[in-house]
C-alpha positions as CSV (number, residue, x, y, z in Angstrom):
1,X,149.9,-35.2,110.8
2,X,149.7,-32.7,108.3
3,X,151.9,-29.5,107.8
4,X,150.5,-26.1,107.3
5,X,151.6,-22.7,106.7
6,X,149.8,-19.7,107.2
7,X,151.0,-16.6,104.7
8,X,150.6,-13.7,106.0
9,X,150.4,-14.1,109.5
10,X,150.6,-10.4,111.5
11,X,146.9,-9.5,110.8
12,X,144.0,-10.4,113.1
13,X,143.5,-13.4,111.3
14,X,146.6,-14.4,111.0
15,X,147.2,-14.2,114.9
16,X,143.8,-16.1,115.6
17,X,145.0,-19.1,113.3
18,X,148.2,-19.1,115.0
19,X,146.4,-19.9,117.9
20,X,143.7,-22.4,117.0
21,X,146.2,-24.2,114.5
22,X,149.2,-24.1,117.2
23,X,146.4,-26.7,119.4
24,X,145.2,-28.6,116.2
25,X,145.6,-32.5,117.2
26,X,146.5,-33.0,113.6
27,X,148.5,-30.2,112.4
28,X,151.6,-29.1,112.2
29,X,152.7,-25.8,111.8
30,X,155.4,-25.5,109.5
31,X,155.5,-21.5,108.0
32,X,154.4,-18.5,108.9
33,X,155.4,-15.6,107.0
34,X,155.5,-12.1,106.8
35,X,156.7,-9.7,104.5
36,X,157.1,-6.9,106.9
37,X,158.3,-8.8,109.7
38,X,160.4,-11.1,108.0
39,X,163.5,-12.9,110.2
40,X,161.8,-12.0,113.7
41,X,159.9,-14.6,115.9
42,X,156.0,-14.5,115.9
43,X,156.3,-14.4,119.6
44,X,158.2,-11.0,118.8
45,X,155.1,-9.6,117.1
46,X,152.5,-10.8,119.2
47,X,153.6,-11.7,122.9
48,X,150.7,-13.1,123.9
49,X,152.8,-16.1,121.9
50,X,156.0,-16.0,124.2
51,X,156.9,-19.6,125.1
52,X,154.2,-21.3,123.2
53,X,154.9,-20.4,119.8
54,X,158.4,-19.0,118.6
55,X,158.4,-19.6,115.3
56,X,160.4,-17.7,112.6
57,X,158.8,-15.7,110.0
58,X,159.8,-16.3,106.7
59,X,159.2,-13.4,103.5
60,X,155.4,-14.3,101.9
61,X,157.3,-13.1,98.7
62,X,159.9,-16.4,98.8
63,X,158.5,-19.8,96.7
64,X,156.7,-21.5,98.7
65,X,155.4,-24.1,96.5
66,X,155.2,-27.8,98.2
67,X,156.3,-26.7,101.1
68,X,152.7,-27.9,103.2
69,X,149.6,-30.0,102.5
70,X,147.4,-26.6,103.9
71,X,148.2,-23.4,103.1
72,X,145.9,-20.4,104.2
73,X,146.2,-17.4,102.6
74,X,145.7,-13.9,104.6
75,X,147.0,-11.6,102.5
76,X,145.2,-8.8,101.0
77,X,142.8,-8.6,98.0
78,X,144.5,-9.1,94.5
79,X,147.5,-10.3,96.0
80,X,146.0,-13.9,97.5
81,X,145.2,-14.5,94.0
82,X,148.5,-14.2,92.6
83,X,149.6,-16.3,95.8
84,X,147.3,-19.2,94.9
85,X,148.2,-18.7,91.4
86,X,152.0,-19.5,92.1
87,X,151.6,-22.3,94.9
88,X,148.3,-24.3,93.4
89,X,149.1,-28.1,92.3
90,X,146.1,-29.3,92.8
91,X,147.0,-31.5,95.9
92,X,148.0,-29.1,98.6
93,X,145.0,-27.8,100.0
94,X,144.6,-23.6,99.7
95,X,142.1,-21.8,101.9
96,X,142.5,-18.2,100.9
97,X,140.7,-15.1,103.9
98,X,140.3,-12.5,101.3
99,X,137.5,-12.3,98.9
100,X,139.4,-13.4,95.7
101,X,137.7,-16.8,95.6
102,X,134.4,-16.0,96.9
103,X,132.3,-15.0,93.7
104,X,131.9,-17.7,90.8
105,X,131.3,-14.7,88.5
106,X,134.9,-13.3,88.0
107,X,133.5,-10.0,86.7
108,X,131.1,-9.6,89.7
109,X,134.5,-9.8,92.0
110,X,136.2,-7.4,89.3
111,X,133.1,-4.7,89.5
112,X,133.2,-4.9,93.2
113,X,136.8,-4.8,94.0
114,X,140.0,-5.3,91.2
115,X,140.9,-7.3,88.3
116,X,141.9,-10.7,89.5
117,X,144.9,-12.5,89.3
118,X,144.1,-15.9,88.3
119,X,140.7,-16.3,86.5
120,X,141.9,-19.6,85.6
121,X,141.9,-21.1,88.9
122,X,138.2,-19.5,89.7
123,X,136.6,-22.7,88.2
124,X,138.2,-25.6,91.2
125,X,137.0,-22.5,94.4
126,X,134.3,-23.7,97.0
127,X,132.7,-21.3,98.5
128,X,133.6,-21.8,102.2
129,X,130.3,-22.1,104.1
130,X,130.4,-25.1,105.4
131,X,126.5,-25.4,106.8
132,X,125.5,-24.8,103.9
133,X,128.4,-26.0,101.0
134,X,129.9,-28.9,103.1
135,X,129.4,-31.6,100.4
136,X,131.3,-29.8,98.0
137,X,134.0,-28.5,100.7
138,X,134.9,-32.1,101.4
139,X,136.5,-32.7,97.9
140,X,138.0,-29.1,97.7
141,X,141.2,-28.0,96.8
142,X,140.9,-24.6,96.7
143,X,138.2,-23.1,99.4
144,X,137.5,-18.8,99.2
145,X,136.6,-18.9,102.9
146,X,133.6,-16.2,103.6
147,X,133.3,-12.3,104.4
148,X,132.1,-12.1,108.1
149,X,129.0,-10.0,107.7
150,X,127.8,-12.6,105.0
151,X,128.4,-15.5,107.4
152,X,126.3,-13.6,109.7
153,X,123.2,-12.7,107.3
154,X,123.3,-16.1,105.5
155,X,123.4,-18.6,108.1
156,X,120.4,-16.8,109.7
157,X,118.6,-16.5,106.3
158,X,119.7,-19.6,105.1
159,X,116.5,-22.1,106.6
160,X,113.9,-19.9,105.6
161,X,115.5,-19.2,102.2
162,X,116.0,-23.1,101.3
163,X,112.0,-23.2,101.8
164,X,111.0,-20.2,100.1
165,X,109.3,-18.8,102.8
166,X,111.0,-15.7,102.4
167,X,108.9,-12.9,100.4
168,X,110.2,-9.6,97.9
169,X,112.8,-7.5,100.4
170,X,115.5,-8.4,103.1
171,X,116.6,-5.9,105.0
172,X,120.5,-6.8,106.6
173,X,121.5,-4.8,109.7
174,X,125.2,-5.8,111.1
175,X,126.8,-3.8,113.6
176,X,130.6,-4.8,113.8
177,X,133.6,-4.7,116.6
178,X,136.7,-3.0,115.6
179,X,138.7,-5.6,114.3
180,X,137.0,-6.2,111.6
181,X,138.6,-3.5,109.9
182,X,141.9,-5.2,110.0
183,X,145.2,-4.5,111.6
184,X,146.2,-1.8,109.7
185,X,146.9,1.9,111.1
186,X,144.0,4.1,109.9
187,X,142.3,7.5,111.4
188,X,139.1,6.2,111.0
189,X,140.0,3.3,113.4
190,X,141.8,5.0,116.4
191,X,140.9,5.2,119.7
192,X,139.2,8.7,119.8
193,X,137.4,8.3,116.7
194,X,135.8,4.9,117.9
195,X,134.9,5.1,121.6
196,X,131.5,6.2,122.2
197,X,130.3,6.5,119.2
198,X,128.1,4.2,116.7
199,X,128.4,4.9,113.0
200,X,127.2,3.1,110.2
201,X,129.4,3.2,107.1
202,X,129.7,2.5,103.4
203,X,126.1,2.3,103.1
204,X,125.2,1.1,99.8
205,X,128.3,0.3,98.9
206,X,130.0,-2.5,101.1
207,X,131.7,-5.2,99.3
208,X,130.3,-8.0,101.3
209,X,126.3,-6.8,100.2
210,X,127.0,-8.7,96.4
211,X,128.7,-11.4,98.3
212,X,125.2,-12.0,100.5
213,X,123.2,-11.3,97.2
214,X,124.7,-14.2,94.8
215,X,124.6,-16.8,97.7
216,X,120.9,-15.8,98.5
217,X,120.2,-16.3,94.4
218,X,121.6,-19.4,94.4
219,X,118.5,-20.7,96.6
220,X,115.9,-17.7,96.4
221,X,114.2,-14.6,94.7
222,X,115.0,-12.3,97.1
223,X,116.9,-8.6,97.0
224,X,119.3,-7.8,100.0
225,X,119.8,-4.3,101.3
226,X,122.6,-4.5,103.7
227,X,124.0,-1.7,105.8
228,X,126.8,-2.6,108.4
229,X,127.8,-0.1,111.5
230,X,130.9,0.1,113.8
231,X,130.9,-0.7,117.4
232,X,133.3,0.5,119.9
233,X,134.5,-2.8,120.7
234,X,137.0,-5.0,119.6
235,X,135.3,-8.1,118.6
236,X,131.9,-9.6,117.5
237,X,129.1,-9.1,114.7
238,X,125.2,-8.6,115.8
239,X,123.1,-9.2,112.7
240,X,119.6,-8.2,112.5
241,X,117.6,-9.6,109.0
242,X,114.1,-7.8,108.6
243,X,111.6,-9.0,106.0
244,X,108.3,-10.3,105.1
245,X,106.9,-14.1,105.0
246,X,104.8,-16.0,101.9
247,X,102.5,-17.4,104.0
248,X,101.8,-16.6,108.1
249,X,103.5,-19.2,110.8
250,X,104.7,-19.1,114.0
251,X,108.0,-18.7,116.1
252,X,108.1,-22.0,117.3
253,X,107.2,-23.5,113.5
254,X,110.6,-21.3,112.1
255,X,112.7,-22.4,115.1
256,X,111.9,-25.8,114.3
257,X,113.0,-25.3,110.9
258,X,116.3,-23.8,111.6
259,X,116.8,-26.6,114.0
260,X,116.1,-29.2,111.4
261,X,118.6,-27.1,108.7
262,X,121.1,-27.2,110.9
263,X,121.1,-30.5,113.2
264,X,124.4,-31.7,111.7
265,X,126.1,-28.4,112.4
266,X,127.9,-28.5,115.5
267,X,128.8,-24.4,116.0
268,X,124.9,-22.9,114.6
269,X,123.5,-22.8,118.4
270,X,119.6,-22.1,118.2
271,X,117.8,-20.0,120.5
272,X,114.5,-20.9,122.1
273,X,111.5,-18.6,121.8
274,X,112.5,-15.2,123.3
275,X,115.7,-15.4,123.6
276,X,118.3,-13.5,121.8
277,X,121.8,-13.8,120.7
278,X,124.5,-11.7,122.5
279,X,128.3,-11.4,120.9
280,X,129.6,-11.6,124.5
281,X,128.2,-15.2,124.1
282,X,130.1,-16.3,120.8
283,X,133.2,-14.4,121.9
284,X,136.7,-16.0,121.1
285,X,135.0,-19.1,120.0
286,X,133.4,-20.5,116.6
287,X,129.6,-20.7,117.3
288,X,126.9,-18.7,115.4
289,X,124.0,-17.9,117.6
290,X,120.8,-17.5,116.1
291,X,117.5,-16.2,117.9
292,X,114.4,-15.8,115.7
293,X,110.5,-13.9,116.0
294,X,107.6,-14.6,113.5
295,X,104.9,-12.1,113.8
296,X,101.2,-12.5,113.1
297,X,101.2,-10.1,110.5
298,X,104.1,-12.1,108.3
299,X,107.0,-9.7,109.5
300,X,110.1,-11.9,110.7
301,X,113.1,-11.0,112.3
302,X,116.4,-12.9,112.6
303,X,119.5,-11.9,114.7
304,X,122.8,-14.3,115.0
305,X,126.0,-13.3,116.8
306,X,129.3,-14.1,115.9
307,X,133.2,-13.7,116.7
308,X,134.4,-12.2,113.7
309,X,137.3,-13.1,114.1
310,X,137.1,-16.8,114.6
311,X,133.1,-18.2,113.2
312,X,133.7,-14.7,110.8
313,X,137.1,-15.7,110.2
314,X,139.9,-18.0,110.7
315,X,137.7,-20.5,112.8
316,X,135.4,-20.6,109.8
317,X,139.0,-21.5,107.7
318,X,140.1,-24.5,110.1
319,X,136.5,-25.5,110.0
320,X,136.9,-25.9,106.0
321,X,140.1,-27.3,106.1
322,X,139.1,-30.3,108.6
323,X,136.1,-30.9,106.2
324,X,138.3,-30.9,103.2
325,X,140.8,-33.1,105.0
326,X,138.4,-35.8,105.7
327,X,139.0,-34.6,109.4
328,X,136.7,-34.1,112.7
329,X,134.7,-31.1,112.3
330,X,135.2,-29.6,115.3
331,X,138.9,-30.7,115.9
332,X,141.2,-27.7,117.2
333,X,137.6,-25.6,117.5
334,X,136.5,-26.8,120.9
335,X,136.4,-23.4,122.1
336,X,133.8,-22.1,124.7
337,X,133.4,-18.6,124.4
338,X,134.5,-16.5,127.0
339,X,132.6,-14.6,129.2
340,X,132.9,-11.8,131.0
């Protein structure tokens, strides 16, 4: 049994780790801290936890250095860094939700969102996707878990990428749920500016578009436009990825390939021939959908679905952490979605 802590823990995230963690066969949860709500019970914060889980919150701010053998880290940008910085000894294992460990390139993280707090730990970071990074994931110490939009476009991009099928321009079109945006009280978020509409936002310049672009260098020539929109819902991610094929094939020939990329990934979920992904499908649980259509003129389209919050998320961060623990992959993720 190994203990974990998760710092940080009155987010979105936070709450959804609570929950898969608090069922994890072989964890135990140890911490769980918050600055702002520091000496009150979890259960306090989030009653959907009365009974089940009533642990104190501790300050994130106190030393918690070799307290667990897993910490996760869901703290804002910047400041996971200096976290990890101050509780990394190279044995416990640190999966950190923000975006400080996901670029290789420190400066491409410092154009795109501060300076960072501890370059000198950049060098031992995995990039946490497991379908695609899981060989390097399973000696890990130190795992910069994914953006949810980029989970989205790159597990659908991912097959046809790896064969260079994929020609010049991809165009990324995510449309998010709410939640996405974090917990935080902002106008932009609130009921009446949400509901019934459908907006799409920081066009051009969303963090998570140079996050898509490095990891589609890393296997491809390819150039990623991405532009994400809001939905007035609370949960999921639909992304649609337009572009053009070298060569001509079929629908059947591409869904074969995707199911040949990912046979060893229990939560990627092909769809057959005509049949599209839904988010009400992948709600609440930690499966990527992914429905595909070759056209005879060499157009593609790909769409996956996704809970943001867990696949998008703090699913995605157990996943790594059972990988880097030598553990079943699936172990505290056997979650159907839930529909209606």
């Amino acid at each position: 049994m190994r203990s974990a802590g998760v710092l940080g823990a009155t987010g979105y995230t936070g709450a959804v780790l609570l929950s898969i963690l608090s069922r994890h066969p072989d964890i135990h949860l140890s911490l769980v801290t918050s600055n702002t709500h520091r000496g009150k019970k979890i259960s306090d914060v989030f009653p959907h936890f009365r009974g089940k889980l009533e642990t104190i919150l501790d300050a994130t701010d106190e030393d918690h250095r070799g307290a667990c053998d897993v910490y996760f880290l869901c703290l804002p940008h910047g400041t996971a860094s200096a976290k990890a910085a101050e509780i990394f000894d190279g044995k416990a294992l640190i999966i950190d939700l923000s975006a400080d460990f996901r670029f290789e390139d420190v400066t491409l993280y410092e154009r795109h969102y501060m300076e960072h707090r501890a370059k000198e730990l950049q060098a031992h970071a995995v990039y946490g996707l497991p379908e695609i990074h899981r060989a390097r994931l399973a000696a890990a110490k130190l795992i910069g878990n994914p953006g949810c939009y980029p989970t989205s476009a790159l597990l659908a991009l991912f097959p046809l990428l790896k064969e260079g099928l994929v020609a010049g321009h991809v165009f990324v079109d995510s449309k998010s749920g709410v939640s996405g945006a974090g917990r935080e009280a902002r106008v932009a978020n609130l009921f009446c500016e949400v509901a019934e509409g459908f907006r799409a936002y920081n066009v051009g310049v969303h963090r998570h578009e140079p996050e898509i672009q490095k990891e589609v260098a890393k296997v491809a020539d390819a150039v990623v436009t991405f532009v994400p929109h809001l939905l007035p819902m609370n949960r999921g991610i639909l992304t649609t990825v337009y572009g053009a094929l070298k060569r001509q094939t079929s629908t059947e020939e591409l869904l074969g390939l995707c199911r040949d990329t990912y046979a060893g990934s229990p939560f990627v979920r092909i769809l057959d021939a005509g049949m599209y992904p839904d988010t009400r499908f992948v709600r609440h649980s930690n499966y990527c959908d992914i429905g595909l259509k070759a056209f005879e003129d060499g157009r593609f389209v790909l769409i996956s679905a996704i809970d943001n919050l867990v696949k998008g998320a703090s699913g995605q961060a157990v996943q790594n952490m059972n990988i880097a623990l030598g553990l079943d992959e699936t172990s505290g993720l056997d979650l159907l979605p839930q529909y209606p």
